[in-house]
BAMITI-300613 format. One record per residue (C-alpha): residue in one letter; x, y, z. Coordinates in steps of 0.05 Angstrom, whole numbers, plus 5000, padded with zeros to 4 digits. Example, Ala and Ser with C-alpha at 12.3 -4.5 7.8 and 13.67 -1.06 7.14 Angstrom:
REM BAMITI-300613
A524649105156S527349795143
REM end
This chain:
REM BAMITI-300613
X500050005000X503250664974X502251255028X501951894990X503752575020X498653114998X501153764981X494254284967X496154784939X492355454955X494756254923X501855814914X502255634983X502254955018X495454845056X490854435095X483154615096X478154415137X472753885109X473754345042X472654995061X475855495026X476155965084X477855475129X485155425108X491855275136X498355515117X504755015128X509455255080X509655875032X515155424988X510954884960X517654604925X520854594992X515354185021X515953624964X522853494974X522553455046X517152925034X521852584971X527952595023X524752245084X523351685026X516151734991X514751394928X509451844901X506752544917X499452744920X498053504892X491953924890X489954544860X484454824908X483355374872X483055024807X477754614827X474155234845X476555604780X474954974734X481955164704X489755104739X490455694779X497055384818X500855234758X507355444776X508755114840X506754514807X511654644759X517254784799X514954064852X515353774775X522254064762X524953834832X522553234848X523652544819X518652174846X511452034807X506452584824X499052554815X495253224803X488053444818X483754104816X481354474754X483653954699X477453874653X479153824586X482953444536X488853974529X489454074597X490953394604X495853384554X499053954573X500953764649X502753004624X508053314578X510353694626X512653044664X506652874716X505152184722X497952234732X492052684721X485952584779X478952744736X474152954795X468153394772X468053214711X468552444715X460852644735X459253204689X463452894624X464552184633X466652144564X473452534570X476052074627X473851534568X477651824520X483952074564X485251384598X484751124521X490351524495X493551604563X493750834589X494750814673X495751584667X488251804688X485351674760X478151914779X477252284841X470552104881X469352564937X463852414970X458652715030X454052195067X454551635003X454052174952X458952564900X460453304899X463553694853X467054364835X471754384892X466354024939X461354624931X456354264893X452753634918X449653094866X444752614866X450852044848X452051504890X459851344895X458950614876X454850744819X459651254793X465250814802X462250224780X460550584707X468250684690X470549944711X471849794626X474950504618X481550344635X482650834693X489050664733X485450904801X480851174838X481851694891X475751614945X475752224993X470852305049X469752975058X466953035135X473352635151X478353035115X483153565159X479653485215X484352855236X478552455262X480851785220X478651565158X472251325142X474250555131X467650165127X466250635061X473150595032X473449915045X466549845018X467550234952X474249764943X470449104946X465949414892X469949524840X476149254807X479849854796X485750044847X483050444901X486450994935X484151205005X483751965025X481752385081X480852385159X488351915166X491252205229X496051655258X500151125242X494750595265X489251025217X494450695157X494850025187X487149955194X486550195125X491949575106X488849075145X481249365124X479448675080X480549045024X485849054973X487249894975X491850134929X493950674986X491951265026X492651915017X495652385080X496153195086X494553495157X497152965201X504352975165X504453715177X502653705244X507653115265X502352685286X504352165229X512352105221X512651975140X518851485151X515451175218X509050995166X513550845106X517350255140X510650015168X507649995096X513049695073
REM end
């Protein structure tokens, strides 16, 4: 199980918000950059980025510390927040991330994440973020009528290398994940799935890996920041 080190990226700082809200947000580091290679040097395998307020925007609005996290880091990143069309896509793959996460519009356009996991095999991941069962979109603003498993379920022949399942009541507010759902949503589906939200503590991961389900990994922000979770400590015990 990979453990992947969020960075959310908010006016090109490093932040953590509060169950999604905007105004709710905490700054750990003004050098975004910075903050990926201290995560790359105490050993992490992948890194987890968001644009908050490209998911707002419905365009990147943090495109340059991405670019420079990009430019520094070796490891695989995965990117999230505003990317909703085919050239975006294109654009941030060339420029050397490993993965795009299609959020909003894996509801609103299901036929892009179709067509980008096509021409970009393992490259795509949809991001699921749920409230009480059910999907919202547009930075978590907007609530649908979706169910998570039904969404889910409807892209298991499109080729999507993961899916990125984030409880939203759970997330920054370090109160552990929600497990029966992730672990749930897992069981459902085929696709890897990637656990986010709510992990506080080292035994937060290890339930997650001993859940019953096969997870692909889990996703942690807040509790790396605030030295509740030591990212070598959890490394060694994923390992």
């Amino acid at each position: 199980m990979i453990l992947y080190p969020a960075i959310d990226l908010k006016d090109g700082q490093a932040v953590r918000l509060l169950r999604g809200e905007m105004d709710a947000a905490t700054v750990f580091n003004d050098d975004p950059a910075a903050q990926a290679e201290a995560f790359v040097a105490a050993g992490c395998e992948w890194l987890h980025l968001v644009d908050l307020n490209g998911a707002f925007a419905g365009t990147p609005v943090n495109a340059a510390p991405v670019e420079e996290i990009l430019k520094r880091c070796k490891v695989p990143a995965q990117l999230g927040g505003g990317i909703r069309d085919m050239a975006t896509i294109e654009g941030w793959l060339s420029k050397g991330l490993q993965r795009v996460i299609l959020g909003t519009v894996a509801v609103e356009n299901p036929a892009l994440v179709r067509e980008a996991a096509r021409a970009f095999p393992g490259q795509v991941a949809v991001g699921i973020d749920a409230r009480n069962g059910r999907v919202a979109t547009k930075g978590w603003a907007e609530e649908t009528e979706v169910m998570v498993t039904d969404l889910a379920r409807s892209f298991e022949d499109a080729g999507v290398a993961a899916i990125i399942y984030t409880d939203i009541e759970r997330d920054g507010a370090m109160q552990g994940p929600n497990i029966e759902a992730t672990a749930a949503l897992a069981n459902a589906v085929s696709i890897p799935v990637i656990a986010s939200g709510g992990v506080s503590s080292l035994a937060d991961l290890i339930a997650l890996r001993d859940c019953g389900a096969k997870l692909n990994g889990a996703i942690s922000g807040r509790a790396l920041y605030d030295g509740a979770l030591d990212l070598r400590e959890a490394l060694k015990a994923l390992a």
